[in-house]
N, C-alpha and C positions, 0 to 999 in steps of 0.2 A: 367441365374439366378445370381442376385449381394447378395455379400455376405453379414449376418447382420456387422452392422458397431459396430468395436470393439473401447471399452474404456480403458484407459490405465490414470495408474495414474500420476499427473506431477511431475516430480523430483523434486519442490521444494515445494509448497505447498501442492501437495498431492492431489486435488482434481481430478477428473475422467475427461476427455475430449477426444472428438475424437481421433481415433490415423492417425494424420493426418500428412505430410511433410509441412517445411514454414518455413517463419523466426523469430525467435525470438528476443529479444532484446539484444545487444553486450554485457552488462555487468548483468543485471538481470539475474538469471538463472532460466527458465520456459522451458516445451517442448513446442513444438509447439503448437497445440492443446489450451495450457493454454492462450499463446500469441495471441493465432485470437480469442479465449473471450475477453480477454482484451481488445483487438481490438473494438471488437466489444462493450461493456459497454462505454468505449469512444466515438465512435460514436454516440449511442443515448445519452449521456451525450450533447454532441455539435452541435445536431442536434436540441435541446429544453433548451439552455444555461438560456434562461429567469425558466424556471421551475427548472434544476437541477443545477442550480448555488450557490445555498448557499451549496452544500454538493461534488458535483463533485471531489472536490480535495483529500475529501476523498480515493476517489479512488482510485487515483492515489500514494496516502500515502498507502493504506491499501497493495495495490499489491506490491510494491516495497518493503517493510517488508518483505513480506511474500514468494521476489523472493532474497535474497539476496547476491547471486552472491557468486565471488570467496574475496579472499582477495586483491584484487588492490585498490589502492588509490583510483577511482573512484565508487569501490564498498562501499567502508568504509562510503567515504563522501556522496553519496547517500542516502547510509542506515539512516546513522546519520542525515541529514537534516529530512527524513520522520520520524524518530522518535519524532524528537523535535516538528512537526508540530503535529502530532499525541498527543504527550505530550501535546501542546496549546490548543486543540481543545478540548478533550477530559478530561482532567484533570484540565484545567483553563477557559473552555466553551468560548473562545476566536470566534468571527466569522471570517471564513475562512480569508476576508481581512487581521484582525488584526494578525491573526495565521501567515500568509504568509509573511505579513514586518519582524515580529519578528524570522520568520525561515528564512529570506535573512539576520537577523542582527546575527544572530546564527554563519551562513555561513561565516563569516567574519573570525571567529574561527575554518574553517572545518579542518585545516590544526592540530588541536590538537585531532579530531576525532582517536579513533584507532578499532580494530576490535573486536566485539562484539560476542562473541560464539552464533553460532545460533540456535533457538531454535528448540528440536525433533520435537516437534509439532509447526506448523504454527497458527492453529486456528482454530476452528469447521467448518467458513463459509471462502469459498473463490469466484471467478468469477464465479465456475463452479453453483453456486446457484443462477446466476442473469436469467438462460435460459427463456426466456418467460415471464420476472418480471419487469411491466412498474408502471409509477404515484406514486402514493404512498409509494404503498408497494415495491414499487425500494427504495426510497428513506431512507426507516425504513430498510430496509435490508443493503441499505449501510453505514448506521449509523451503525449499529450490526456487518458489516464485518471490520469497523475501528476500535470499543473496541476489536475484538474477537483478531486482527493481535495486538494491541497493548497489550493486556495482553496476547500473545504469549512470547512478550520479556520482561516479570515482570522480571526476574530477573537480568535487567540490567536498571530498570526504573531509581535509584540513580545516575547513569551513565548518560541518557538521560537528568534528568534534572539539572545535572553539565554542560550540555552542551549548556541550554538555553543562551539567549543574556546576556552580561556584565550586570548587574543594573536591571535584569528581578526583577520583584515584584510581578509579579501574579493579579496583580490591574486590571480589567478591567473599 
């Protein structure tokens, strides 16, 4: 007889996942569990690039927030690129493209990035809500999981957008 399988919350964002063994990411902090979701949202992410291409990178922005490590330089500057990108997309309706040149011209300055107190709460929605959620309503969920991880860290938004590109204007 196998035992029912036990759920376990992730130490960083908090959402319920398998309590599984595996690797996680060097510098993001997530249990494992949390990691072979992400895994896996990835994967159908770039297995259908023609359909989830204009939002995809949300993803990638919203889990990196919502994982964000210890305080090492490479944690810092991580966190701060997804936020700025996060910042673009979300608050200046920039398309992914435009979001991603301007969050490499950010990056130019990661080296003034510093460490942002991280927030109690991550956010209502994390990967643990994509289970079984394709087409659309993937796509409306991952729009909701990128405001939900960014107005996790409102109160470092003035901070985020000090760190947009030199001459940013908001213009699209």
């Amino acid at each position: 007889m196998t035992s029912p399988a036990r759920l376990v919350p992730c130490v960083s964002c908090g959402g319920l996942f398998l309590d599984v063994s595996g690797p996680t990411h060097p510098y993001l902090e997530s249990s494992p569990g949390c990691a072979a979701a992400c895994g896996e949202v990835f994967a159908c992410h770039y297995e259908d690039m023609p359909f989830y291409g204009d939002v995809y990178p949300l993803a990638n922005d919203a889990y990196a927030v919502q994982h964000p490590g210890g305080q090492s330089r490479q944690a810092i500057q991580s966190v701060g690129i997804h936020l700025v990108r996060l910042c673009l997309v979300l608050e200046y309706d920039l398309p992914p493209e435009r979001a991603n040149d301007a969050a490499l011209a950010a990056a130019r300055r990661k080296h003034e990035f510093f460490w942002l107190e991280r927030p109690t709460d991550m956010g209502a929605i994390t990967v643990a809500d994509f289970q079984g959620i394709t087409g659309e309503k993937h796509k409306a969920l991952l729009r909701a999981w990128a405001g939900s991880a960014w107005e996790a860290w409102a109160s470092h938004h003035a901070t985020v957008r000090s760190w947009l590109p030199a001459g940013w204007s908001g213009a699209t």
